[in-house]
ROROMAR-262011 format. One record per residue (C-alpha): residue in one letter; x, y, z. Coordinates in nm, 3 decimals, m for minus. Example, Ala and Ser with C-alpha at 12.3 -4.5 7.8 and 13.67 -1.06 7.14 Angstrom:
% ROROMAR-262011
REC   aa        xx        yy        zz
REC    A     1.230    m0.450     0.780
REC    S     1.367    m0.106     0.714
//
This chain:
% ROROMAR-262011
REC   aa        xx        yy        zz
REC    X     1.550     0.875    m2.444
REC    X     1.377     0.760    m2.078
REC    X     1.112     0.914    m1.930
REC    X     1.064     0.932    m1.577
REC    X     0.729     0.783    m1.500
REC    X     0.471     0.660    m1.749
REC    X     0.128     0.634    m1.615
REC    X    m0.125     0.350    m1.751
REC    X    m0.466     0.547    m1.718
REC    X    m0.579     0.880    m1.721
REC    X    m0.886     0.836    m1.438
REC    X    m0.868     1.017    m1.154
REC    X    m0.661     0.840    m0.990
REC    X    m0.377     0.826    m1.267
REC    X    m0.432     1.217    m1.301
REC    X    m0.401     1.237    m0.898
REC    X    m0.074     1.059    m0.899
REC    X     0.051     1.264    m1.198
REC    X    m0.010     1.624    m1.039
REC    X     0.137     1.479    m0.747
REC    X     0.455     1.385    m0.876
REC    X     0.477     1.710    m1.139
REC    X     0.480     1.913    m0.781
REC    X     0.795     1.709    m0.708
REC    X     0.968     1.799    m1.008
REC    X     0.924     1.488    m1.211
REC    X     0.721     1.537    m1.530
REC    X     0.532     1.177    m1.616
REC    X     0.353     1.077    m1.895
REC    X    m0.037     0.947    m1.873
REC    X    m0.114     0.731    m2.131
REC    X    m0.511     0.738    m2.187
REC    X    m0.687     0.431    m2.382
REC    X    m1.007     0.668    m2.434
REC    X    m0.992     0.941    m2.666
REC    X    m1.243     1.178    m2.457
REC    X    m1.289     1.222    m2.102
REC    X    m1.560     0.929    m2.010
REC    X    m1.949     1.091    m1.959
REC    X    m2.027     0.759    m1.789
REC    X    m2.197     0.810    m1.437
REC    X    m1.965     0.612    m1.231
REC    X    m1.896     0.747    m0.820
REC    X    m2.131     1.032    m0.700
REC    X    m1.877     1.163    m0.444
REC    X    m1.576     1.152    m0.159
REC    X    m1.592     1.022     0.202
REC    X    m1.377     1.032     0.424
REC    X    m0.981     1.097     0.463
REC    X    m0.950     1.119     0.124
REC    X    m1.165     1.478     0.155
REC    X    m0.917     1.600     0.365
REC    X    m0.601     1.502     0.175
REC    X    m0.736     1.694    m0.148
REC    X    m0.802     1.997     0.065
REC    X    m0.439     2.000     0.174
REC    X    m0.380     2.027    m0.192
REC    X    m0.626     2.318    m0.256
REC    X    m0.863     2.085    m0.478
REC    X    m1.110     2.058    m0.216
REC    X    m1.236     2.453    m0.303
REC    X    m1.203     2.361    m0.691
REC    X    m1.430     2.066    m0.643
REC    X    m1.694     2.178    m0.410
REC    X    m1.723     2.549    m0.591
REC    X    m1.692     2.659    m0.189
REC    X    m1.409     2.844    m0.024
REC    X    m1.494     2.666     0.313
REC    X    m1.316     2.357     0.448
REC    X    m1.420     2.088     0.481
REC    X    m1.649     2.014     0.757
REC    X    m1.734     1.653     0.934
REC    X    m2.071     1.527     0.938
REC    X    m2.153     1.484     1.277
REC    X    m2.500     1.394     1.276
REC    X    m2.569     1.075     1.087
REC    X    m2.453     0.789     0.850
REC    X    m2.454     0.423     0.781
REC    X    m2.315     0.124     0.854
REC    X    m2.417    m0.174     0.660
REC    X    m2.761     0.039     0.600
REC    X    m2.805     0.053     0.977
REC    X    m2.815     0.400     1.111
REC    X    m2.490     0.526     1.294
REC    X    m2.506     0.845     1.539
REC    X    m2.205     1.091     1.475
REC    X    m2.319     1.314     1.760
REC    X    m2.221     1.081     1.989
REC    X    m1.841     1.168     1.906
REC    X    m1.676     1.459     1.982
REC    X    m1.501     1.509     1.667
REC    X    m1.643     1.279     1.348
REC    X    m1.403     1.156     1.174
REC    X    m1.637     1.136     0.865
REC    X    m1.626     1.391     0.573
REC    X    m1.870     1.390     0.247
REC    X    m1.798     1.589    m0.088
REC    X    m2.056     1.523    m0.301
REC    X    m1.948     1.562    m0.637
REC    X    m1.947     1.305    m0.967
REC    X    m1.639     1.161    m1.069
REC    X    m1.619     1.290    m1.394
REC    X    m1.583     1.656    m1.221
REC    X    m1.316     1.491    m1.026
REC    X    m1.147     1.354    m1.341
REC    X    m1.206     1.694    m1.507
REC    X    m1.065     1.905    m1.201
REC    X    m0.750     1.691    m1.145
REC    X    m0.719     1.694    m1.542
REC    X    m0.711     2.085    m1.563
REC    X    m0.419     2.083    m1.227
REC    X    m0.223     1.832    m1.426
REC    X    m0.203     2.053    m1.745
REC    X    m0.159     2.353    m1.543
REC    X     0.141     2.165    m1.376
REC    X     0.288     2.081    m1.733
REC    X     0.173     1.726    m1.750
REC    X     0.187     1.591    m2.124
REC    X    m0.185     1.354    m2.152
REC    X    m0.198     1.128    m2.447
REC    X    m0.534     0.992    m2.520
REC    X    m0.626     0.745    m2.715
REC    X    m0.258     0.558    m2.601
REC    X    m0.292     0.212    m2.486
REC    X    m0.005     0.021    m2.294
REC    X    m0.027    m0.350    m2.535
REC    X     0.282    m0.475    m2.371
REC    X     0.591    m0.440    m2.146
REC    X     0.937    m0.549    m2.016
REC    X     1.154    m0.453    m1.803
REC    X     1.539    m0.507    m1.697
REC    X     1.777    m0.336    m1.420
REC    X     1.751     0.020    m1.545
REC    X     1.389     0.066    m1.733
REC    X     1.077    m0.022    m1.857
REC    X     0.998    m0.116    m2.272
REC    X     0.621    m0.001    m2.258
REC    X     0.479    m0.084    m2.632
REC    X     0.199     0.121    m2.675
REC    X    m0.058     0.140    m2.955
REC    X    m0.211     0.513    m3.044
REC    X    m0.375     0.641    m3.306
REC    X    m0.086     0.711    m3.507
REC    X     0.014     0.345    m3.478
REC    X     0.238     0.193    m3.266
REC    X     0.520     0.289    m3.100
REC    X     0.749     0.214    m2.794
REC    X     0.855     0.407    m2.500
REC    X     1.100     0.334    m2.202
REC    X     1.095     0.477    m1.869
REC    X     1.245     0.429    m1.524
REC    X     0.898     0.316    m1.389
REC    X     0.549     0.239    m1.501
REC    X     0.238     0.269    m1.277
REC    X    m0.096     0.075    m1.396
REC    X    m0.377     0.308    m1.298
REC    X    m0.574     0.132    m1.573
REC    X    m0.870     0.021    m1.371
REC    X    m1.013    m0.306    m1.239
REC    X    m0.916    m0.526    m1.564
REC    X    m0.557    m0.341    m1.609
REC    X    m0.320    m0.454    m1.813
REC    X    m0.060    m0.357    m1.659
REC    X    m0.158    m0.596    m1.390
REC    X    m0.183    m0.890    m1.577
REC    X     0.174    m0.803    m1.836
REC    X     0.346    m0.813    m1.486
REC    X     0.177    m1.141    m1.399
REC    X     0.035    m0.997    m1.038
REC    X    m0.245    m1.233    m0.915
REC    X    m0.565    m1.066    m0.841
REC    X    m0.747    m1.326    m0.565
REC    X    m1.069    m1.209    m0.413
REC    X    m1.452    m1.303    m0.384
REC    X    m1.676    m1.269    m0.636
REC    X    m2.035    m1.169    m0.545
REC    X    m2.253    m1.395    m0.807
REC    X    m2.591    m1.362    m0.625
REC    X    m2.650    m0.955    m0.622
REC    X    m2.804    m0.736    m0.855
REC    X    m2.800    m0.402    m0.803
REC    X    m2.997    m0.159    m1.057
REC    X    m2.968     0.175    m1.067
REC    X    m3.123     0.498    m1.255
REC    X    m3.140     0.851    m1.271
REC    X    m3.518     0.926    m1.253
REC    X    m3.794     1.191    m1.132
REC    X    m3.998     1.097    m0.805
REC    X    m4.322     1.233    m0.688
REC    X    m4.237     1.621    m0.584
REC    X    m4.495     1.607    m0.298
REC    X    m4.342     1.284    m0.204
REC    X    m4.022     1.529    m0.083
REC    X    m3.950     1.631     0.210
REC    X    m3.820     2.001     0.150
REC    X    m3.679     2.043     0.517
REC    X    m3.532     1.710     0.539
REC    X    m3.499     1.592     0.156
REC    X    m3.697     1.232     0.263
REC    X    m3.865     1.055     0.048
REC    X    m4.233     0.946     0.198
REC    X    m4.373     0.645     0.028
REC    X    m4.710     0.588     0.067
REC    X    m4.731     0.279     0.274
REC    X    m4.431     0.250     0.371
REC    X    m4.262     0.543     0.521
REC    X    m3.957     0.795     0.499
REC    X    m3.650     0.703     0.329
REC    X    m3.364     0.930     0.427
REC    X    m3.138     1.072     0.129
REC    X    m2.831     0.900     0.014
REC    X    m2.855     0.674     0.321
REC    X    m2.878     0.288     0.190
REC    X    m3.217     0.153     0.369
REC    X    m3.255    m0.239     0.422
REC    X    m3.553    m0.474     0.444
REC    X    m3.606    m0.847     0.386
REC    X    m3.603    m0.800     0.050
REC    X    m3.325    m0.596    m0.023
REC    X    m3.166    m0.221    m0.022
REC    X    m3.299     0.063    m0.152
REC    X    m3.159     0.442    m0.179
REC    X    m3.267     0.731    m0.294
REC    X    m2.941     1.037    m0.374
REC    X    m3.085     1.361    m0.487
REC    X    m2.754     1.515    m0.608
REC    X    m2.732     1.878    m0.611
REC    X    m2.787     1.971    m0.980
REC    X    m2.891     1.659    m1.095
REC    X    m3.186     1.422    m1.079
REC    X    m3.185     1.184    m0.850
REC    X    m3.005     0.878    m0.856
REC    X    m3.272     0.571    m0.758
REC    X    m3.128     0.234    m0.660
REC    X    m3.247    m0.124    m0.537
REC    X    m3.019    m0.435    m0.416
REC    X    m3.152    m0.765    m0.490
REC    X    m3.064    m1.110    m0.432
REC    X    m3.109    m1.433    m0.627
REC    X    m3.261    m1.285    m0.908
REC    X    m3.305    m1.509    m1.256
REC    X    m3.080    m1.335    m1.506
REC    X    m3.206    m1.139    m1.793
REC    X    m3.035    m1.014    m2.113
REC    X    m3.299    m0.740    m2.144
REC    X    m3.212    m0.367    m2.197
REC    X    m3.246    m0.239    m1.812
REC    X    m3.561     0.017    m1.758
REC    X    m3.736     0.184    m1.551
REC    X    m4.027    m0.015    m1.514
REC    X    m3.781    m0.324    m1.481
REC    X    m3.659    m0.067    m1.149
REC    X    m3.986     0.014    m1.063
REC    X    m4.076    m0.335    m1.075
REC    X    m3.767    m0.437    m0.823
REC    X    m3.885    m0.161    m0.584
REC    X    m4.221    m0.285    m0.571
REC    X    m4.028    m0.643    m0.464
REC    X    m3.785    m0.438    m0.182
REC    X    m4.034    m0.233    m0.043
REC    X    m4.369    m0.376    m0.114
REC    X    m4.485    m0.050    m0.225
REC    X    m4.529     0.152    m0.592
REC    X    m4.282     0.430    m0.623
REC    X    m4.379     0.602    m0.966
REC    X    m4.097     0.669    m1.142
REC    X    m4.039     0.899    m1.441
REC    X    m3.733     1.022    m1.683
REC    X    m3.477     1.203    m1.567
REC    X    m3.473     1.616    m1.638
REC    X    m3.210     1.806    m1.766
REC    X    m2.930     1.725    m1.992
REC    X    m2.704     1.350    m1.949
REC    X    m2.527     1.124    m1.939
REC    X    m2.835     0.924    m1.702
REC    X    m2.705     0.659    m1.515
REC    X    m2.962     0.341    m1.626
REC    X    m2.817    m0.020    m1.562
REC    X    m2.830    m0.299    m1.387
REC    X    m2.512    m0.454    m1.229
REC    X    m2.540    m0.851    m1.165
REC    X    m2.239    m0.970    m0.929
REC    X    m1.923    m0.787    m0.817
REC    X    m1.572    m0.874    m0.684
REC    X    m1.360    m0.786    m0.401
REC    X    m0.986    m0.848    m0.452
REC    X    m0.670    m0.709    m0.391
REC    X    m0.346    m0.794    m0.572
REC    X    m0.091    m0.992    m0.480
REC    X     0.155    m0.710    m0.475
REC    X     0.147    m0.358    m0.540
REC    X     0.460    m0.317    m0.731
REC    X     0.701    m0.563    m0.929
REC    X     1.033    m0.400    m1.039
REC    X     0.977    m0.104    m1.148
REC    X     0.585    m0.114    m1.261
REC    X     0.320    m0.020    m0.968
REC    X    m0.014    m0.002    m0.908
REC    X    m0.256     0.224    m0.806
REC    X    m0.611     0.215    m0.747
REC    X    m0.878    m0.023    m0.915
REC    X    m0.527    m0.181    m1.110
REC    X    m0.477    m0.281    m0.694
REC    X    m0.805    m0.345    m0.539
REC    X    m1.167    m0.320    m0.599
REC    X    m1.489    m0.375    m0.377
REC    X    m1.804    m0.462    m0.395
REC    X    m2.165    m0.380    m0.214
REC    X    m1.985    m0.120     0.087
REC    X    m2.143     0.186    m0.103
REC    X    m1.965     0.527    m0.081
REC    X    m1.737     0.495    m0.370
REC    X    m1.425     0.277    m0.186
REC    X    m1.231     0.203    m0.488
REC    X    m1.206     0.548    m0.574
REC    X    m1.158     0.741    m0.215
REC    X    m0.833     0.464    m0.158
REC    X    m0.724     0.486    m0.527
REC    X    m0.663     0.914    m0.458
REC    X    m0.457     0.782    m0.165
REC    X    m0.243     0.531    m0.315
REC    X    m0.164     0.828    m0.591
REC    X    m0.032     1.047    m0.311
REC    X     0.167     0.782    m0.132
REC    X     0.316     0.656    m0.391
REC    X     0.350     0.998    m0.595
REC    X     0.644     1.200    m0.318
REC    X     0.864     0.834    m0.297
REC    X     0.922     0.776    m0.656
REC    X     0.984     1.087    m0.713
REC    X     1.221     1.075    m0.386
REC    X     1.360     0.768    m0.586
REC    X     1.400     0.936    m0.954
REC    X     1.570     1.252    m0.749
REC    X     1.811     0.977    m0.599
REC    X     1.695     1.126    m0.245
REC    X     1.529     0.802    m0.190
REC    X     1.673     0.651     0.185
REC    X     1.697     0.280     0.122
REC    X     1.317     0.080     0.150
REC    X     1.171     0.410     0.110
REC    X     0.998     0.290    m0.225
REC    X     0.928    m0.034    m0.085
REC    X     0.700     0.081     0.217
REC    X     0.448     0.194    m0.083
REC    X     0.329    m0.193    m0.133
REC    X     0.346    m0.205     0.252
REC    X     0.154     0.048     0.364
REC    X    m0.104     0.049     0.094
REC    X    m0.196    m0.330     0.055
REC    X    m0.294    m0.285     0.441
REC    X    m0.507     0.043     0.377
REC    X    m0.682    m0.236     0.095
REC    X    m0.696    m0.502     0.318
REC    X    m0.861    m0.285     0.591
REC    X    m1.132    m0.155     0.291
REC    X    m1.189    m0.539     0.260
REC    X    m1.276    m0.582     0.633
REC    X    m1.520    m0.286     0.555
REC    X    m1.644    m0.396     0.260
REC    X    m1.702    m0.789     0.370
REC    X    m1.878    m0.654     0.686
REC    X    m2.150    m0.422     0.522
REC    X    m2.195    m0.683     0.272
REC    X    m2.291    m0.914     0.539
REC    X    m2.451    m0.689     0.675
REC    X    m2.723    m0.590     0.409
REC    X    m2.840    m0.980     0.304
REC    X    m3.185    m1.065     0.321
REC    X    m3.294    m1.332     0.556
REC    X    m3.412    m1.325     0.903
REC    X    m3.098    m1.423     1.119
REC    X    m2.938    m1.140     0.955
REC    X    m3.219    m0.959     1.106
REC    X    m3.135    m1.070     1.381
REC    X    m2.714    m0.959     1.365
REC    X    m2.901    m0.600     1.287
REC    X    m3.073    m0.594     1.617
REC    X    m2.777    m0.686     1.824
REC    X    m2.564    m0.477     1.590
REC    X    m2.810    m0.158     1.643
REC    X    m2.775    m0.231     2.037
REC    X    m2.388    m0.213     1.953
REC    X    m2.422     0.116     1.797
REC    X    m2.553     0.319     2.113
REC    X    m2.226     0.304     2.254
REC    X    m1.989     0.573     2.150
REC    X    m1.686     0.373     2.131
REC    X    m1.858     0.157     1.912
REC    X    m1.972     0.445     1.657
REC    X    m1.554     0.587     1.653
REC    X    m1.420     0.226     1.567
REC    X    m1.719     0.243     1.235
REC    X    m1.713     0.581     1.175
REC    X    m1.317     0.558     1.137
REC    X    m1.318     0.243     0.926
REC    X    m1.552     0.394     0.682
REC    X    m1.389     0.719     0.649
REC    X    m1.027     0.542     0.654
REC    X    m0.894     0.776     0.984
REC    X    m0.800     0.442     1.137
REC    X    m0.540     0.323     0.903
REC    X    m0.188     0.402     1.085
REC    X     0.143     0.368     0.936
REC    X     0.418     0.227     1.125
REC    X     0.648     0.512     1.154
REC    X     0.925     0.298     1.432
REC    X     1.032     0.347     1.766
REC    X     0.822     0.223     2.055
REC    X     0.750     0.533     2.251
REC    X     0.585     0.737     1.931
REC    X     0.381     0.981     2.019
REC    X     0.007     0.842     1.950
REC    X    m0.018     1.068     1.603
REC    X     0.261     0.899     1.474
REC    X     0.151     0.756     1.121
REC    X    m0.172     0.885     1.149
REC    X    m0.319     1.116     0.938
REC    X    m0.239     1.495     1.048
REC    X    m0.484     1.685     1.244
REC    X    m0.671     2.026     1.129
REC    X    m0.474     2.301     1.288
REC    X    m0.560     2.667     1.293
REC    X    m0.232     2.834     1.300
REC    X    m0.085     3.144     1.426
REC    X     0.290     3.253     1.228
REC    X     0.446     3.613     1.190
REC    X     0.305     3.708     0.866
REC    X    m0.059     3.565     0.998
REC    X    m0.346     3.319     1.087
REC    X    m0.283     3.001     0.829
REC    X    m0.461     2.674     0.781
REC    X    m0.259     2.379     0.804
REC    X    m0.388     2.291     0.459
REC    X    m0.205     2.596     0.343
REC    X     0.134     2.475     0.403
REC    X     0.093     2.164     0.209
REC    X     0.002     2.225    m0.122
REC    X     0.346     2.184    m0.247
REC    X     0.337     1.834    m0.091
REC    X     0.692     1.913     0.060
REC    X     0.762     1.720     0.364
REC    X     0.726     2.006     0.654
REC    X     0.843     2.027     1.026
REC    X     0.616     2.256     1.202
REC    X     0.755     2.415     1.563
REC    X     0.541     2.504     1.755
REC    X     0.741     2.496     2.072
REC    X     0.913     2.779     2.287
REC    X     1.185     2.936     2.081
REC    X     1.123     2.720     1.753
REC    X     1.459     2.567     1.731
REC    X     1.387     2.282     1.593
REC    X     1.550     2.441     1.317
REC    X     1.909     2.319     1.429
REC    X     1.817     1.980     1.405
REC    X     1.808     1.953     1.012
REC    X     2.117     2.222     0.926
REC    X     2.233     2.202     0.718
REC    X     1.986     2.041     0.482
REC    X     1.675     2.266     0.508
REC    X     1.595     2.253     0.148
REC    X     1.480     1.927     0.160
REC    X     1.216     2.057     0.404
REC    X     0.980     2.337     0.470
REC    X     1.005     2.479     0.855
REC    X     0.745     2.649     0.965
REC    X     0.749     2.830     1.296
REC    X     0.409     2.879     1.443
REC    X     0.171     2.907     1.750
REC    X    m0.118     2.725     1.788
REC    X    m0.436     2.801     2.098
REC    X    m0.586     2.492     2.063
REC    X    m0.408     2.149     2.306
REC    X    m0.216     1.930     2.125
REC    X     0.141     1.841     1.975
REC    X     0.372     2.077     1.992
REC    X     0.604     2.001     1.694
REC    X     0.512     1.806     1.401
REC    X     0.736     1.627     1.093
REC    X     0.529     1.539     0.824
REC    X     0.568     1.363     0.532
REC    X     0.401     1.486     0.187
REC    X     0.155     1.252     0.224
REC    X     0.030     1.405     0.500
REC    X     0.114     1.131     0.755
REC    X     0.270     1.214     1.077
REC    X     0.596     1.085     1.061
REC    X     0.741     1.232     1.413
REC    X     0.532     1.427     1.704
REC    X     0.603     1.608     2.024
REC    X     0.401     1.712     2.271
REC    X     0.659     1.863     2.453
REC    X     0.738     2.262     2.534
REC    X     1.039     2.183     2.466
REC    X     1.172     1.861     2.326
REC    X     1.403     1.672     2.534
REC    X     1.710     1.460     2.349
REC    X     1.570     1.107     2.311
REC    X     1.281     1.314     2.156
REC    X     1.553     1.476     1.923
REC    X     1.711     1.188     1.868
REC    X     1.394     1.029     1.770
REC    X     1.274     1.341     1.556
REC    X     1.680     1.300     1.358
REC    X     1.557     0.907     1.286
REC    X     1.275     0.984     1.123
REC    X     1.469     1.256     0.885
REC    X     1.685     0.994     0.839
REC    X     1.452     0.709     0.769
REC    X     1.183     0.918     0.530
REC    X     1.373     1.204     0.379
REC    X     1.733     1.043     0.378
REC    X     1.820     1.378     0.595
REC    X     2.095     1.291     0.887
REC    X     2.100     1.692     1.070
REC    X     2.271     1.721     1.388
REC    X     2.268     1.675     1.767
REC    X     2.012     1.932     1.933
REC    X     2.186     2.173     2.156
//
């Protein structure tokens, strides 16, 4: 017997890419090495695109306990730990959901069972081969081991997967040697808070804004009051000796004292765990070689990880791989696949990574010690007054600049960019765009005069939802997007002329293996 899809990791990201292809009909299985759900504090949240991708699945709600969208922040963030102005822009392209990851693990785990997904944990992937029609995974559980084959295997197994290294995928990079970070959960002086603004005033030194990284000649420093939770207290040093010690919090209290030059009294964390408390020497930055070989891919930390950019990187591109990857193998295990449909995967995600590495490198760069980085700052904070300046940041941090190359040179400028928000009108109602993607069905919405777009794809509309609508606010006027949420054709025309329908047939050709018919 072959299954489908076998997925190497049961993290978020393995569980994103498993509800993602059960809405497409394919049923994987996720192959867990841990027997329980991990209680380690790892990422305290979302930013960016990513935010609005799990909304148009309806996890956002699930994950933020609120029936509102999501909303930008468009007053303030960072950049390197340098302060960037979102009010400059008209529309921020930065989003925030502040949640742990093991509620994100926990949330996508209880959609994957609800969408009939079959989780082993404590199953291990020890080995593999593959030839023209599957993969041999041998896999070692607690029952002993056992073998399974599939059509294809994705490695979602984190930063030292195995996956990666069975397939022989090189993993260059930089290694960071010369950072330690420490971190803790821990109780701060309550009259040191700021109750209108959540600050933190030291004593000597000054306020210290939440969750935004603050540097000084010495180092970083941050202070994250989760809702619900104690805060989260954390310094960055450099070129400190090495110690095999147990971490602490005097040993933190000791490296704020260095950062700042100031006490902050520190005491143990309230409420129930698991407490974050270690210290992290070092990190890496690397990207593999190639994001799929045969029939095994990669996803997530298995494909990239970062180091010192803050805001939880790995995991905000890891969701993304899982849903661009999730609709074209299942395209491919439907046989609806168009040819190099499966192959624009490693294309279009190993230059989302490498962008996250232009982020990452930058920030890193950007928060050393030393005076002529000082320096950089200064020029850098005269940078950030212009508001052209802030976009170009504030969309490499939250991802919105990444663009897909969808063809054709006169593409509308939406083309393989992420869809906009769009407050809809149809005949049975007001509607969200977000509503009309939770199946993660590609979907042409018409929203010009006498929807007929229609005609173009008879007589294959049930490879597609169609969705006739009106929409008050300026912008495209038809839209074909892929389940991804990319824009894969746009119109901003009342009424499309026939290179524009010609155009809008190539695309249902080229993604969705659709060929429809002439517009009349």
């Amino acid at each position: 017997m072959i299954t489908d899809v076998v997925i190497a990791g049961g993290g978020p990201n393995g569980l994103m890419l498993a509800c993602e292809l059960s809405l497409a009909g394919v049923r994987p299985v996720v192959l867990e090495r841990l027997p329980e759900p991990s209680e380690e504090p790892k990422a305290n949240g979302l930013l960016g695109q990513v935010v609005r991708m799990l909304d148009r699945r309806g996890l956002y709600e699930r994950l933020s306990g609120s029936p509102e969208p999501p909303r930008p922040n468009t007053a303030y963030f960072m950049f390197g730990a340098m302060g960037l102005d979102l009010s400059l822009l008209e529309d921020s392209p930065v989003y925030a959901l502040p949640v742990p990851q093991r509620r994100i693990a926990q949330v996508l785990q209880e959609r994957a069972i609800e969408l009939g997904v079959e989780i082993r944990r404590g199953h291990e992937v020890v080995g593999l081969s593959q030839d023209d029609d599957a993969v041999t995974i041998d896999v070692a559980g607690p029952g002993g081991a056992y073998r399974l084959r599939a059509r294809h295997l994705v490695g979602a197994d984190g930063a030292h997967s195995t996956t990666r290294k069975l397939s022989g995928i090189g993993f260059p990079g930089v290694t960071y040697d010369r950072m330690t970070v420490r971190s803790a959960h821990a109780t701060v002086p309550a009259d040191w808070v700021d109750p209108a603004t959540g600050a933190l005033n030291v004593p000597g030194y000054g306020a210290v804004s939440p969750f935004l990284p603050h540097r000084t000649e010495h180092g970083g420093f941050s202070y994250a009051p989760m809702p619900g939770h104690p805060p989260l207290v954390s310094t960055t040093e450099w070129d400190q000796p090495a110690t095999d010690a147990p971490m602490s919090l005097a040993e933190l209290r000791a490296s704020i004292r260095r950062v700042l030059g100031v006490d902050v009294p520190l005491g143990p964390p309230d409420g129930q765990g698991p407490h974050a408390l270690r210290r992290l020497t070092g990190g890496n930055t690397r990207v593999a070689e190639r994001f799929a070989d045969g029939r095994v891919f990669l996803i997530g930390d298995a494909a990239h990880v970062y180091a010192a950019t803050g805001g939880g990187p790995g995991l905000n591109l890891g969701l993304q791989d899982a849903v661009n990857l999730g609709w074209k193998l299942a395209a491919e295990i439907r046989g609806s696949a168009p040819s190099g449909l499966l192959d624009s995967y490693d294309t279009e995600r190993r230059s989302a990574a490498r962008r996250m590495v232009l982020n990452a490198q930058a920030q890193a760069a950007l928060i050393a010690p030393g005076s002529d980085v000082t320096g950089l700052r200064e020029v850098f904070t005269e940078l950030l007054r212009d508001p052209g300046t802030v976009r170009r940041l504030a969309e490499l941090i939250a991802g919105a600049d990444v663009r897909y190359d969808m063809g054709g040179r006169e593409a509308h400028p939406l083309a393989g960019r992420f869809a906009p928000d769009l407050e809809l009108h149809t005949p049975t109602g007001p509607v969200r765009l977000a509503e009309l993607t939770k199946t993660a069905r590609p979907l042409l919405l018409d929203l010009t005069e006498g929807a007929s777009l229609a005609e173009t794809l008879a007589p294959r509309h049930d490879r597609i939802d169609i969705v006739a609508a009106r929409s008050q606010a300026p912008g495209p006027t038809a839209l074909l997007l892929r389940p991804d949420c990319h824009v894969a054709w746009a119109s901003a025309s009342p009424r499309p002329d026939p290179m524009e329908i010609e155009a809008l047939r190539a695309a249902l050709r080229r993604w969705f293996g659709v060929a429809g018919r002439a517009h009349s």
